[in-house]
MIDOSE-1310 file (N, C-alpha, C; in nm, 2 decimals, decimal comma, always signed):
residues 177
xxxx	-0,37/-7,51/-0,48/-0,25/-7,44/-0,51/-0,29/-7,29/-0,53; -0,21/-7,19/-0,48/-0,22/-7,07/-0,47/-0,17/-6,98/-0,59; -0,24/-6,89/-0,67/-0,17/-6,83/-0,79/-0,05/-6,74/-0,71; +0,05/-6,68/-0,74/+0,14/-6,58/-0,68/+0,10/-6,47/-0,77
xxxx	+0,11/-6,35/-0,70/+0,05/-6,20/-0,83/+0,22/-6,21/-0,87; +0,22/-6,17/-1,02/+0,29/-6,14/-1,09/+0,30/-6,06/-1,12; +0,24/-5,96/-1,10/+0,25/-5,78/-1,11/+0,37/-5,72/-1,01; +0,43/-5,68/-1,09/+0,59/-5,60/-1,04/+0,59/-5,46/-1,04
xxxx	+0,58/-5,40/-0,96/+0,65/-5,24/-0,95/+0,75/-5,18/-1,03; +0,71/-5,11/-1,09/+0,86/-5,12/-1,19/+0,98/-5,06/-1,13; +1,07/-5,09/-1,18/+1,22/-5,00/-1,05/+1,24/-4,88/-1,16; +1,25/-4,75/-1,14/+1,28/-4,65/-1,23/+1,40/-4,59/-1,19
xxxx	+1,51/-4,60/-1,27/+1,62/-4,56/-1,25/+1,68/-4,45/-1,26; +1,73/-4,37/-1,20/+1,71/-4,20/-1,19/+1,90/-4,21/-1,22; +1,91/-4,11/-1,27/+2,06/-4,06/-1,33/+2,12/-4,00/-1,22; +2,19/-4,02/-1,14/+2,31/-3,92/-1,00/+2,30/-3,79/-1,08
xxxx	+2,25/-3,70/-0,95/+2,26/-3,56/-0,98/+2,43/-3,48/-1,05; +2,39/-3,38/-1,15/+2,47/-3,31/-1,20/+2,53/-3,24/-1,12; +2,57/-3,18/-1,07/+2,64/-3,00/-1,09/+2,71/-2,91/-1,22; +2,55/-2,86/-1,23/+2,59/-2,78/-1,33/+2,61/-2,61/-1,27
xxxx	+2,67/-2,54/-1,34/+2,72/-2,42/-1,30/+2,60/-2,28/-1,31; +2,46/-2,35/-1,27/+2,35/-2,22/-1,31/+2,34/-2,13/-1,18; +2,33/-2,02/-1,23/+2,29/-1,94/-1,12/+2,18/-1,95/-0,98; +2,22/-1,95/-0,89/+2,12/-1,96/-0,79/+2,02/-1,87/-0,81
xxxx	+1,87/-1,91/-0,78/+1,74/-1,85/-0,77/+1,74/-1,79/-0,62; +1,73/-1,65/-0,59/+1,73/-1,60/-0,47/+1,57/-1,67/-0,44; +1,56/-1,72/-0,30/+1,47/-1,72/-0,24/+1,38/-1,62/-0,19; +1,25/-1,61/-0,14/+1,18/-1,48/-0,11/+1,25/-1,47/-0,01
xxxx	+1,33/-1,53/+0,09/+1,41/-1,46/+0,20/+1,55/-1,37/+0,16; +1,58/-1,41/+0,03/+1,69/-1,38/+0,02/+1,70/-1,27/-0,12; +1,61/-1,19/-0,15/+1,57/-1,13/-0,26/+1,63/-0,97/-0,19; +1,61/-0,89/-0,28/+1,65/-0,76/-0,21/+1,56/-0,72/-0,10
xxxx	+1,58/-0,63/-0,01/+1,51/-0,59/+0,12/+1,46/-0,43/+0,03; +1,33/-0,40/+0,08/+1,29/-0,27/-0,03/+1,37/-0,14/+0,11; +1,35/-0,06/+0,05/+1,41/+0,06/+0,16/+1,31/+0,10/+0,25; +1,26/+0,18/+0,36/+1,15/+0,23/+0,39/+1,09/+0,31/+0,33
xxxx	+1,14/+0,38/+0,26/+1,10/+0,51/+0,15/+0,97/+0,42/+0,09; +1,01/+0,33/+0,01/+1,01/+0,24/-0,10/+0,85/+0,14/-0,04; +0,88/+0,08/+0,08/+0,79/+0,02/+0,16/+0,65/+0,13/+0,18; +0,72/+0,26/+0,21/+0,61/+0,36/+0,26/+0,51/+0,39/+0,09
xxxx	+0,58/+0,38/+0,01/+0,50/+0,47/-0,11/+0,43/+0,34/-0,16; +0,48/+0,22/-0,15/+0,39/+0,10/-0,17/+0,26/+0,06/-0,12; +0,28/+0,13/+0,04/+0,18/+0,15/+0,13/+0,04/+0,25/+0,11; +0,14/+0,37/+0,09/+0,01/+0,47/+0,00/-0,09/+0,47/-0,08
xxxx	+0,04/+0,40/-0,20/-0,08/+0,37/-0,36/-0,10/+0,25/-0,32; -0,13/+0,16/-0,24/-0,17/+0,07/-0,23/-0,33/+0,08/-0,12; -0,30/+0,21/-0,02/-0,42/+0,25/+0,02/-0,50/+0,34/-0,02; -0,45/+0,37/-0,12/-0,51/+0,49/-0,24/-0,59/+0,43/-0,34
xxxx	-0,53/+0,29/-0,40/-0,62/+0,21/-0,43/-0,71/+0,14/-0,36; -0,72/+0,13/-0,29/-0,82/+0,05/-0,17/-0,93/+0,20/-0,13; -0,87/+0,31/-0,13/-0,97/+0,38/-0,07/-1,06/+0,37/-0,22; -1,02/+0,42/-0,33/-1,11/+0,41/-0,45/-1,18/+0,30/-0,47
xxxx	-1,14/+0,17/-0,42/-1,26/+0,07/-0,39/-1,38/+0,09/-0,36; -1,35/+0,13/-0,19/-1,42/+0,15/-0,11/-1,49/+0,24/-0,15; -1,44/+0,31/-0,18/-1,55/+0,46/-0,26/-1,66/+0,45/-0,36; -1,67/+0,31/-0,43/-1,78/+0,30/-0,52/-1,86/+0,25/-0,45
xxxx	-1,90/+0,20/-0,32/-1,99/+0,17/-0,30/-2,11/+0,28/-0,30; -2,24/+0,27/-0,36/-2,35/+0,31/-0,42/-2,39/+0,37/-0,28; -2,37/+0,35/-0,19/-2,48/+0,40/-0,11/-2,42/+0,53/+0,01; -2,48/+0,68/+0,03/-2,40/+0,77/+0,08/-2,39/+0,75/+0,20
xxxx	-2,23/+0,81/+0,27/-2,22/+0,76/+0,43/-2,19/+0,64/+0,46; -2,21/+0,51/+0,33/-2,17/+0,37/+0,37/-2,04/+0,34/+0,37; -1,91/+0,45/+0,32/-1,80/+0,45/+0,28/-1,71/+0,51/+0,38; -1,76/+0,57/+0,48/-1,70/+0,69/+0,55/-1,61/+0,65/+0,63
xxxx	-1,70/+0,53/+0,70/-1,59/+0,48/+0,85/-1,50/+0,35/+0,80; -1,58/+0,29/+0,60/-1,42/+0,21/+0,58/-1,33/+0,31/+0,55; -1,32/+0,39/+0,49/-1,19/+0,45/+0,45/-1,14/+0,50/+0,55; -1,21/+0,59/+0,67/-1,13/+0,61/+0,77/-1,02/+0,52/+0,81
xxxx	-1,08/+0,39/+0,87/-1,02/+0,23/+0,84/-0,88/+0,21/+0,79; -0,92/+0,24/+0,64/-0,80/+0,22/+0,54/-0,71/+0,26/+0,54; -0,73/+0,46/+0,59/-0,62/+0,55/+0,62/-0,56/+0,50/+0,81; -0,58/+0,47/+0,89/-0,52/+0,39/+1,00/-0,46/+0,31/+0,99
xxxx	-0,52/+0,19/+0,87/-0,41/+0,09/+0,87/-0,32/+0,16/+0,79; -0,27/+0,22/+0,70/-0,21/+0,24/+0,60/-0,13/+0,34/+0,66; -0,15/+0,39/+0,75/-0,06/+0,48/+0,85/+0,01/+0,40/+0,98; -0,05/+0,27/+0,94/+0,04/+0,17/+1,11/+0,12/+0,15/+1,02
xxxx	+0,06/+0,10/+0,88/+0,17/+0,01/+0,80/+0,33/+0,11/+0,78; +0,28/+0,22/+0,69/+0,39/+0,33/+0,68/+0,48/+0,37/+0,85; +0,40/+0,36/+0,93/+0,48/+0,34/+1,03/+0,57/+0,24/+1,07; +0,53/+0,12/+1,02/+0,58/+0,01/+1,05/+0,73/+0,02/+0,98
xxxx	+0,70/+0,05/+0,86/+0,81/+0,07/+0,77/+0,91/+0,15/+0,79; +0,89/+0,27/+0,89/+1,00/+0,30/+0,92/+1,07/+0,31/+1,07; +1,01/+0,15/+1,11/+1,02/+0,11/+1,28/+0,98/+0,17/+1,38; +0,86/+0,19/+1,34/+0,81/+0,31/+1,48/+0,65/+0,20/+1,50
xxxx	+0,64/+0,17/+1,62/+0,52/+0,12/+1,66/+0,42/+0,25/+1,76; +0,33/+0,24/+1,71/+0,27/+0,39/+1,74/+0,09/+0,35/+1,78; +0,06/+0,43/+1,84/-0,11/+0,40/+1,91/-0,15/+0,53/+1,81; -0,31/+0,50/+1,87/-0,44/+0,54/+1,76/-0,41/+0,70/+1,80
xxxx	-0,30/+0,77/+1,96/-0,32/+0,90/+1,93/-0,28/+0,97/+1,76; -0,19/+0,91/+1,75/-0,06/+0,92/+1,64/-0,12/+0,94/+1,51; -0,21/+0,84/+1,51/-0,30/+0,81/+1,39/-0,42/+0,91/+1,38; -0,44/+0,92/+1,49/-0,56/+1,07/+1,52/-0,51/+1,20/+1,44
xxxx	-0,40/+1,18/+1,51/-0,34/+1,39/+1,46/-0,29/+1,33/+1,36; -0,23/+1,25/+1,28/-0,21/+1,23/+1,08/-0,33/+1,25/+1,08; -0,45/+1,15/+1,08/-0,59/+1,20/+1,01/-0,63/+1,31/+0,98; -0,60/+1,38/+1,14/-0,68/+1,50/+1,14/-0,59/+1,61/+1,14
xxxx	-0,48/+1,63/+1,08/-0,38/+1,70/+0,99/-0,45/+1,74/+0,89; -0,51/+1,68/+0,81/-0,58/+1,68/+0,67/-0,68/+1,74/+0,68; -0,72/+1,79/+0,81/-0,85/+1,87/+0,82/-1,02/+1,82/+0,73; -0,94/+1,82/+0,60/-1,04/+1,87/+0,50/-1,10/+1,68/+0,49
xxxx	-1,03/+1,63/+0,56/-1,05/+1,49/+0,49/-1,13/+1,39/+0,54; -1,23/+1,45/+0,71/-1,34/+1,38/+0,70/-1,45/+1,47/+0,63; -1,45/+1,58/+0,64/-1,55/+1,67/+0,58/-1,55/+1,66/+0,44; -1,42/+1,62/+0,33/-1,44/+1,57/+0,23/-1,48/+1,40/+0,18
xxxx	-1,49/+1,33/+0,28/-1,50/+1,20/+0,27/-1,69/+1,19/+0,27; -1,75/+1,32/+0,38/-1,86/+1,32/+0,40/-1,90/+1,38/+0,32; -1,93/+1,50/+0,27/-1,94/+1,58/+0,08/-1,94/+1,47/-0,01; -1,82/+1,41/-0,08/-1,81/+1,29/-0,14/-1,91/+1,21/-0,17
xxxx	-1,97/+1,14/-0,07/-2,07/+1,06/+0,02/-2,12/+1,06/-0,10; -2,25/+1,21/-0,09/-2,31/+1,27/-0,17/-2,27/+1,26/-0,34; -2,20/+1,26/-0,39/-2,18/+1,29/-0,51/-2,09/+1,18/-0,59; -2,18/+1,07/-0,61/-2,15/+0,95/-0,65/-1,99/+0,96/-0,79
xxxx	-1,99/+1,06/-0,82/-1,89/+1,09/-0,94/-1,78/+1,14/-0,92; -1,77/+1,20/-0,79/-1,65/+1,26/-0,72/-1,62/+1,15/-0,63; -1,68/+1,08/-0,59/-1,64/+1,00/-0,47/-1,48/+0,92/-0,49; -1,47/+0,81/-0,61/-1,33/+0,75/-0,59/-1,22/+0,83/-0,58
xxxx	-1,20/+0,97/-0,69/-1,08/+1,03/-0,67/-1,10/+1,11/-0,56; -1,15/+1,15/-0,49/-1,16/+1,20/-0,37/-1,11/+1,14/-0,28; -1,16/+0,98/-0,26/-1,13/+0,93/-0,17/-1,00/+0,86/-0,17; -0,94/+0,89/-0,31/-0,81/+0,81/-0,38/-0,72/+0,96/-0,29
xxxx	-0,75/+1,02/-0,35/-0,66/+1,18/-0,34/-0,64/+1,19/-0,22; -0,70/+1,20/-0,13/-0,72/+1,23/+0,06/-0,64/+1,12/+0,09; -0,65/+1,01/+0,08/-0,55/+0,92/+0,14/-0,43/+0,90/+0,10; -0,43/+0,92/-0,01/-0,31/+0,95/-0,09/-0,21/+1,07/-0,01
xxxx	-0,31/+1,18/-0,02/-0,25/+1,31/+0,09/-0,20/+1,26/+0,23; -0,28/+1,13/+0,32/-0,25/+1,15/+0,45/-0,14/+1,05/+0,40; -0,10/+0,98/+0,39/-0,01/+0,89/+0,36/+0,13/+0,97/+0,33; +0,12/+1,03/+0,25/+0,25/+1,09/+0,23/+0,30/+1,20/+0,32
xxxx	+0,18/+1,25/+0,39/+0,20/+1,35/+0,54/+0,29/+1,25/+0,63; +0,19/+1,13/+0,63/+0,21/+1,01/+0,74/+0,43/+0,99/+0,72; +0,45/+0,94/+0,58/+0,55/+0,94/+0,56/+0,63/+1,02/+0,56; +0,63/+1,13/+0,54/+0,70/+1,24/+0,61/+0,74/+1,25/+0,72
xxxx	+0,63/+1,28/+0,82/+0,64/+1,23/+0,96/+0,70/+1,14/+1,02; +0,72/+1,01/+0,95/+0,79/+0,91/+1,05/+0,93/+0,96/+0,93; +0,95/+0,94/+0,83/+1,08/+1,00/+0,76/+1,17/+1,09/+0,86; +1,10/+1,16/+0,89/+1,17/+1,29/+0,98/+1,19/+1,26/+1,09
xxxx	+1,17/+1,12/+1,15/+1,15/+1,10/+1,32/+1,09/+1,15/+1,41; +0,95/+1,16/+1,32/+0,84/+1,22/+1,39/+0,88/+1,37/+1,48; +0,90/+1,44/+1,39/+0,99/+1,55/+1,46/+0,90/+1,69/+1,42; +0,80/+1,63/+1,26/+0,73/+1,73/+1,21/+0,62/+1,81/+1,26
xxxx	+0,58/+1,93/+1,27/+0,50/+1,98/+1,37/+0,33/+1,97/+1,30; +0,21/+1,98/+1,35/+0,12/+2,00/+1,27/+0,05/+2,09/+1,15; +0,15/+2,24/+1,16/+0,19/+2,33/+1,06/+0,25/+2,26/+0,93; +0,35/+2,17/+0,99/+0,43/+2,17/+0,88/+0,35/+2,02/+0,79
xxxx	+0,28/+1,92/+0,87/+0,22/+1,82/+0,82/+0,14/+1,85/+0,69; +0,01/+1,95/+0,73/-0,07/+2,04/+0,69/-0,05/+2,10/+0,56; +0,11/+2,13/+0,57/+0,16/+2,24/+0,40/+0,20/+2,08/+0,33; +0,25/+1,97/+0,39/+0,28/+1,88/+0,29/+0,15/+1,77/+0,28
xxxx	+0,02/+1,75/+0,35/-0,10/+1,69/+0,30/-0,12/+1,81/+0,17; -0,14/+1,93/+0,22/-0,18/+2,03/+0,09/-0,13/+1,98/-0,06; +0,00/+1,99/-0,06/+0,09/+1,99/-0,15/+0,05/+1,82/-0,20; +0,07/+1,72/-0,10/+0,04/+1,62/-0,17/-0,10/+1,60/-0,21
xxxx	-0,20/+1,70/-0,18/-0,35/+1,67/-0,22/-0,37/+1,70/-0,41; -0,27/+1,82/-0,43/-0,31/+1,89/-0,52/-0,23/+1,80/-0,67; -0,09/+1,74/-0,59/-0,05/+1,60/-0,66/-0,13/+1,52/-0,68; -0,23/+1,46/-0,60/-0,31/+1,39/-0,61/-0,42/+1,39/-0,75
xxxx	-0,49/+1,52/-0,75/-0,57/+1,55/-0,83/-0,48/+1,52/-0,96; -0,35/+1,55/-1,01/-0,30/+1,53/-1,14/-0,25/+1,41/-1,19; -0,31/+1,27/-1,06/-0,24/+1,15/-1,09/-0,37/+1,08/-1,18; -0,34/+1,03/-1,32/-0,48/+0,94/-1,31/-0,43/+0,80/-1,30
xxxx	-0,51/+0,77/-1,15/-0,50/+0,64/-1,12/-0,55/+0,51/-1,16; -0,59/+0,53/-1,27/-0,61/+0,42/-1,36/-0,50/+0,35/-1,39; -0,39/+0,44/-1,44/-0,26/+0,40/-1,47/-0,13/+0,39/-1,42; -0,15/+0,43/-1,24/-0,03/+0,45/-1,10/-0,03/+0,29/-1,06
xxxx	+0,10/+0,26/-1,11/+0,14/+0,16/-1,07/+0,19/+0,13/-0,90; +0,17/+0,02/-0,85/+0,20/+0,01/-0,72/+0,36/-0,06/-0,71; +0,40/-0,13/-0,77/+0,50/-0,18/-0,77/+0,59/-0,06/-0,81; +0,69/-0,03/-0,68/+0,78/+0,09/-0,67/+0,91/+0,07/-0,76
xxxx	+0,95/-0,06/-0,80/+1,02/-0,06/-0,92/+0,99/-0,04/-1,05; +0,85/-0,05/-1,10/+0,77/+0,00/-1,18/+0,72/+0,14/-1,18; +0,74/+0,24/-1,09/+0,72/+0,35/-1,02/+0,88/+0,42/-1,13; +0,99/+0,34/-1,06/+1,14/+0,43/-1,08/+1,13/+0,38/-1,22
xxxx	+1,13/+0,28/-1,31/+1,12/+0,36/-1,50/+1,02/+0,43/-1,55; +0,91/+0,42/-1,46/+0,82/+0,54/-1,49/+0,89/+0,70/-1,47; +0,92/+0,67/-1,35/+1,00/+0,84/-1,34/+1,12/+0,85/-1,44; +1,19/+0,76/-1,45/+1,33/+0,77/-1,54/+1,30/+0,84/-1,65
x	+1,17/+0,77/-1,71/+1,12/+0,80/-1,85/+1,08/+0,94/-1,87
């Protein structure tokens, strides 16, 4: 004669769903859309910090052709953001708008204590050139790129980036304040 298993699954009986009156949780598809402005300056300090990464590496000249790197993507990206799909000429004349900013990336190299904000500051500069440029509909001339990398270089030096938040909503009560 055969035992039968007497071990039963238990049946767990669940309550019929409520409807209660709570607010819907936007989904990440359905959250606000940031502006391009907004997208571009995220892009910046976000390659501003990445260049100051890049920049501690100990060893001189080993930093030069990532940050170049950093400022191309970070100039597709900012492009991206304000719908312009653009080739490496594009990204050429932004770079080299800045004049000062392979010859400063190469100096830098050299001088292990200058290197992060240097390299934080210059990208920081082409980025906001970059964003200008496509802001305007690429309409800006290389004179005029040139007075606004200047102007954003010398911003640069007064930011300490220890404390520049990336998050652009965290940006606007900073400025409010």
């Amino acid at each position: 004669m055969s035992e039968k298993n007497n071990c039963r699954t238990p049946i767990i009986m669940r309550d019929p769903p409520i409807n209660l009156p709570y607010p819907k949780v936007p989904s990440t598809d359905e959250k606000t859309e940031l502006s391009a402005d907004e997208k571009a300056e995220k892009y910046i300090l976000w390659g501003a910090g990445r260049a100051a990464g890049i920049a501690l590496a100990p060893i001189p000249l080993a930093d030069v052709a990532p940050l170049m790197a950093n400022e191309a993507y970070m100039i597709y990206r900012i492009a991206e953001s304000y719908g312009y799909k653009i080739d490496k000429s594009v990204v050429a004349m932004l770079i080299g708008v800045s004049g000062a900013s392979v010859f400063g990336k190469l100096f830098a190299s050299f001088l292990p204590f200058l290197k992060v904000p240097i390299a934080a500051g210059i990208t920081y500069a082409v980025g906001k050139a970059a964003k200008a440029y496509f802001a305007s509909g690429m309409t800006l001339n290389k004179e005029q790129l040139s007075d606004i990398f200047t102007h954003a270089r010398m911003e640069a030096d007064t930011i300490d980036w220890k404390e520049k938040k990336v998050d652009p909503e965290e940006q606007k009560t900073d400025d409010q304040q």
